[in-house]
N, C-alpha and C positions, 0 to 999 in steps of 0.2 A: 532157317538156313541150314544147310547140311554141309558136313566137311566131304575134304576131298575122299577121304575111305567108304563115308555111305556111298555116296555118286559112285565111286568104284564096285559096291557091294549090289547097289541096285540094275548098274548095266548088267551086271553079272547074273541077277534074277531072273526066273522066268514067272514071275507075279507081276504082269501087262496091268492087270487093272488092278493093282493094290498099288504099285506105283501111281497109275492113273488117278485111284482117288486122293491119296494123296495130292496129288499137282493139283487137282482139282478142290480139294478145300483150301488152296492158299488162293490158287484165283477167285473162291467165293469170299475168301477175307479182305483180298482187295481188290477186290469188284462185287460187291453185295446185292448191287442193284441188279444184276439178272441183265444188265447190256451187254452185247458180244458190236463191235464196229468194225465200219469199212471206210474207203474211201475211192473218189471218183480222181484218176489223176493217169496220167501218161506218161511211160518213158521215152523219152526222146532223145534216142544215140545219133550226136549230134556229128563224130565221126568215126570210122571204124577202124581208121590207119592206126595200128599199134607196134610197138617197138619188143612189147614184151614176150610174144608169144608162147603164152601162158598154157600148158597142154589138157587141162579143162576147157578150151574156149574154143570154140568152133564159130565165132564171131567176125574175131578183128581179121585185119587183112596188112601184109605189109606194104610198106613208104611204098610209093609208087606201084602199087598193086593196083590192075585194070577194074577190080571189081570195089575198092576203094572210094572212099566219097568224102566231104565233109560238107557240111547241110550252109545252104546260107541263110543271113538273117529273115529272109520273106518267108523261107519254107520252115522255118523254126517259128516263125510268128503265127503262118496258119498250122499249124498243128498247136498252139496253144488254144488260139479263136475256137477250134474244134470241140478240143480240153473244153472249156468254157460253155460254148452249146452243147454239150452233152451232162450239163452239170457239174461239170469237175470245179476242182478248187486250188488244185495244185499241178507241178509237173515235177518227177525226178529226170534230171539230166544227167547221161553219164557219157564216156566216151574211150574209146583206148588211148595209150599214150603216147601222142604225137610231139615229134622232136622240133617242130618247127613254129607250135605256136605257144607263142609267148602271153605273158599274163594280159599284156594290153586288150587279145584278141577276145580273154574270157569277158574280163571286163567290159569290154565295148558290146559284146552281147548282154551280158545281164542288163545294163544301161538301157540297149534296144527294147529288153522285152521291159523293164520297169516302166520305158517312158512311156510305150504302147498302152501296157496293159493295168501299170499302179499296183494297188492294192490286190484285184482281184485273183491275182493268181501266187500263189507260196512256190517260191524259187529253190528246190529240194534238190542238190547238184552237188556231184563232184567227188566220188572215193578218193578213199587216202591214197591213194597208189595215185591218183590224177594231180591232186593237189602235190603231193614230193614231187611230180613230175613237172608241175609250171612251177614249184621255185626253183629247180634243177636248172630247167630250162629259160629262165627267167635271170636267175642271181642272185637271188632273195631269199632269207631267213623263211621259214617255215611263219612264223607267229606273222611278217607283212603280208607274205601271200593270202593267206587265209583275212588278215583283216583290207586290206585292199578289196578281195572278192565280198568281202560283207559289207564293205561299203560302196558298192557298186553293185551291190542287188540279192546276193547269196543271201538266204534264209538259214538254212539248216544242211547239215551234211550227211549223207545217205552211207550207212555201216558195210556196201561191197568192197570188196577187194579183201576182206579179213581171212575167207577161205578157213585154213587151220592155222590159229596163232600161235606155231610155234617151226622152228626155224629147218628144224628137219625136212618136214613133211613141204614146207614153204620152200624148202631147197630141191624139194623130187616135183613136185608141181610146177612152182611158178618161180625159175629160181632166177627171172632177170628181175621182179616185180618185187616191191617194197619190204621188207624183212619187218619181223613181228615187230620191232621197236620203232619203228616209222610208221606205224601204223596207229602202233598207241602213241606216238609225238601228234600228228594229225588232231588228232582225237581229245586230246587232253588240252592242245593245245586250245579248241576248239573250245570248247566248255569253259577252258579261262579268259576267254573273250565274249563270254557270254553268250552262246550256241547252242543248240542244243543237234542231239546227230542220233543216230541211229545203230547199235549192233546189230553183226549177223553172224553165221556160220553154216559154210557149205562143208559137210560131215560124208561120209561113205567115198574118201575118195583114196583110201588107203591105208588112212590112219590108225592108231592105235587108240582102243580107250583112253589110256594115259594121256594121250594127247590130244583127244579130244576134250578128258577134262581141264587139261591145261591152260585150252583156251576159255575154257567157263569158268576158269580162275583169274585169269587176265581181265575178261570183261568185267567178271565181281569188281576187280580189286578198282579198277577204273570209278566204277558207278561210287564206291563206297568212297572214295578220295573227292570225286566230282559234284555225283551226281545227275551228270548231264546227259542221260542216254534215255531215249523216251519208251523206248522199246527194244527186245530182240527177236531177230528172227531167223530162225534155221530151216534150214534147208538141203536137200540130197541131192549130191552130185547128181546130173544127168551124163550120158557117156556118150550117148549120139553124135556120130562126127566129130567127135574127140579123140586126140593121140592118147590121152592119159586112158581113154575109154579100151583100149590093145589091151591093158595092164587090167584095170579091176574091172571085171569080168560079168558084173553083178550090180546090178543098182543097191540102193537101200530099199528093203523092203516097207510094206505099213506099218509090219508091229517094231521093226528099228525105228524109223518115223516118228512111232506115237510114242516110244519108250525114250527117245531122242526129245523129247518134244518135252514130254514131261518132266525127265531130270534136268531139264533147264528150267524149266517154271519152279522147281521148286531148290534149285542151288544159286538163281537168279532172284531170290524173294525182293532183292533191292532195288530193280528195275519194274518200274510198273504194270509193262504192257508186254504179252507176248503170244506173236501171231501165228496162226496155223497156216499152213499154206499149201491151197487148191495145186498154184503153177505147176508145182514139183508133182505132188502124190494126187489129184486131182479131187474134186468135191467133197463124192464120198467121206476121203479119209481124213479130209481137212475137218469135215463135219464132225467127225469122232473125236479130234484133235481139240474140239471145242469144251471135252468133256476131261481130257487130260492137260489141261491148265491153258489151254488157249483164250485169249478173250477177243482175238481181232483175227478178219478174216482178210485183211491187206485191201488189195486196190482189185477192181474190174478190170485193168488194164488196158485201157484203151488203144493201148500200143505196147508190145514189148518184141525185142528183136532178139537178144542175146541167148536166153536161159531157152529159148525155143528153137534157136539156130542150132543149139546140144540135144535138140530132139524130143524137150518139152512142149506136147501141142495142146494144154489141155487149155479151158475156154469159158468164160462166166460174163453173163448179165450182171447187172446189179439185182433185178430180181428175183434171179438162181443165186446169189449171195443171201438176199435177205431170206429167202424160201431156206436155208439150208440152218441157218440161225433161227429163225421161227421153229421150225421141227425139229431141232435139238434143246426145244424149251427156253431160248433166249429172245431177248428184244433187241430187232438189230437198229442199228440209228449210224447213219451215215457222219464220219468226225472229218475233222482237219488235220493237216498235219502232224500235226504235234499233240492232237489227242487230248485237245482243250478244250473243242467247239461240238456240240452236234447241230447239226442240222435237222429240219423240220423235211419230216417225207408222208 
């Protein structure tokens, strides 16, 4: 584990791969076995009416907006069937935040897809910013909402909406959208109910190291109290069709990426898994991302609307996944959610 002044001393480096090996020997200490994984699962934005209008998001649309939707239970069900004949094992759900429906509606969907689908499919839904928004909308304490949704089907909760954990930059971005302390309530709350959820962070969208590392101390300090985060995963602003996109000028480059990538593998040593990611920087640098402490290459994506809506178009097989693991010297093996299971391929 490194304090906050190396993290500091190493963004500041221009030693790409002495950093790199570094991240790279703690992912060989906890991951020994030479697996790098993925997995087969779909997002499905179930609707895109949002209230927050977030100036990274070139997605949602507002209340009563013509290009507006919200999916119903048939078309939610066959985009799971699909999940399913394609292999999948899972779906993440997420949606913007709609003022009109209440917890009942989530409920009565997960309900829908349980009784359809049972076991087969891992119910992976619902950012902190969605959950504060149905018990907003709803009436309800933070700890019912979340336990309600888990007993009406929720599995596990998906680490969007964290952006930069800290309230500045959360105030020049996204500043109708959940504040760094509702995010970690969501979160913790979560894991006290026995949950487990998932970190991330979308980085290069203005911010300052300092606050970049601030949120890699937040997440720390969470895991270290918890324990309940199965993985992180970072990622680069996309600017396309973005407001926020007028202001920074520039994406995140591969070597911020891979340098980004790695000082989290190695200031995160207490989270186990930490994913490279094709979506943002495409194949190539994901591939390289495998060598600077990455050990999971995320999902095939069988659907995704949001982070490609901002101008991300990049695109993978599952056996451009495993090819990409294979030739960076690792054994890919397809997992499950929560990075318990492999599968036989």
């Amino acid at each position: 584990m490194i304090s906050r002044e190396e993290a500091r001393d190493l963004f500041a480096s221009d030693d790409l791969i002495g950093i790199g090996m570094a991240a790279d020997a703690v992912r060989r200490r906890l991951h020994p076995e030479g697996v790098v994984t993925y997995i087969i699962d779909r997002n499905i934005n179930y609707t895109n009416f949002c209230t927050e209008y977030c100036s990274f998001c070139a997605f949602y649309r507002p209340v009563g907006h013509k290009e507006g939707y919200i999916l119903d239970h048939e078309t939610i069900l066959a985009k799971i069937q699909e999940t399913l004949d394609l292999g999948g094992t899972g779906v993440l759900m997420q949606g913007g935040l709609h003022p009109g429906l209440k917890i009942e509606w989530y409920e009565d969907m997960l309900r829908t897809i349980k009784k359809r689908f049972g076991d087969r499919i891992w119910l992976h839904c619902f950012s902190a910013p969605e959950i504060t928004n149905i018990a907003e909308v709803s009436g309800l304490s933070l700890r019912d909402t979340i336990a309600r949704l888990r007993d009406a089907g929720l599995q596990s909760i998906p680490g969007g909406g964290a952006e930069i954990l800290d309230d500045a930059v959360r105030h020049r971005i996204s500043r109708l959208k959940c504040s760094t302390q509702e995010w970690i309530d969501v979160h913790r709350t979560a894991h006290s109910l026995g949950m487990k959820t998932t970190a991330t962070m979308m980085f290069g969208c203005g911010e300052t190291i300092e606050q970049r590392i601030n949120h890699l101390e937040v997440i720390r300090q969470i895991q270290e109290d918890t324990g309940g985060f199965t993985a992180f995963i970072p990622w680069s602003f996309q600017r396309e069709n973005t407001s926020l996109g007028r202001f920074v000028k520039e994406e995140a480059t591969a070597v911020e990426y891979l340098k980004t990538l790695a000082i989290s593998r190695l200031y995160l040593d207490n989270i186990p898994n930490i994913q490279s990611s094709w979506v943002t920087q495409g194949l190539k640098t994901c591939q390289l991302g495998l060598r600077f402490g990455g050990n999971d290459v995320g999902s095939i994506m069988i659907e995704e609307n949001v982070v490609s809506a901002a101008g991300a178009h990049h695109r993978a097989s599952e056996e451009e996944l495993r090819r990409i693991i294979r030739d960076a010297g690792f054994i890919p093996k397809q997992r499950d959610t929560l990075y318990l299971t492999y599968f036989l391929n």
